[in-house]
N, C-alpha and C positions, 0 to 999 in steps of 0.2 A: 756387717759388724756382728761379732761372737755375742749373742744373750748373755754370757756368764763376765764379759766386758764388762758392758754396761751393768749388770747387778752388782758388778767390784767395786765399780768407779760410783755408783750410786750409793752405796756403802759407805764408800772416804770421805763423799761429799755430805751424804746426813752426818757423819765423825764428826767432819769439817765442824759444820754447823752447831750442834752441840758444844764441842771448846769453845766455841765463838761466844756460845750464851754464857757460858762458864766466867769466858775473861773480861766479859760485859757485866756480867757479875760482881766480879772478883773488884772493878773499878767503878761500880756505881751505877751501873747501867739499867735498863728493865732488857730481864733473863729474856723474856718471849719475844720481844721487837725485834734482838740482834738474832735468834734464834729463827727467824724469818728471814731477815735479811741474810743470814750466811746459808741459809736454803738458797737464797734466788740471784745471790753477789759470790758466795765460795769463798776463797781464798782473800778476794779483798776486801769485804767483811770482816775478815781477821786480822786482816793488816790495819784496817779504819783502826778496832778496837785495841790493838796494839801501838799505835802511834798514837792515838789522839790521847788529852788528859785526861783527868778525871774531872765530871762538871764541878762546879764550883757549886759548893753546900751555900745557900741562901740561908741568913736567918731571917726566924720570924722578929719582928716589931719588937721591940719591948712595952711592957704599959705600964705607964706611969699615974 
């Protein structure tokens, strides 16, 4: 395998991963979790963050 191969493809994948933390973001996600995950997952990492919802915002209690 070409060294300059794998420094390209090592390049797409940390890309990868960065949009990942972006669109984990972008829906409510924590940036650095998906930003790990699409380091060690790639592409389905992106797809998780792309299909799944956005969590459901919890409220706090009211106090009466």
């Amino acid at each position: 395998m070409d060294t300059s191969s794998v420094t390209t493809n090592g390049g797409w994948w940390l890309a990868l991963a960065i949009v990942t933390a972006g669109l984990a973001e972008t829906k409510g996600r924590r940036r650095w979790l998906w930003f790990v995950l699409g380091l060690i997952l790639g592409p389905i990492a992106t797809a998780l963050v792309v299909i799944w919802d956005r969590p459901a915002v919890s409220q706090a209690p009211s106090a009466h």
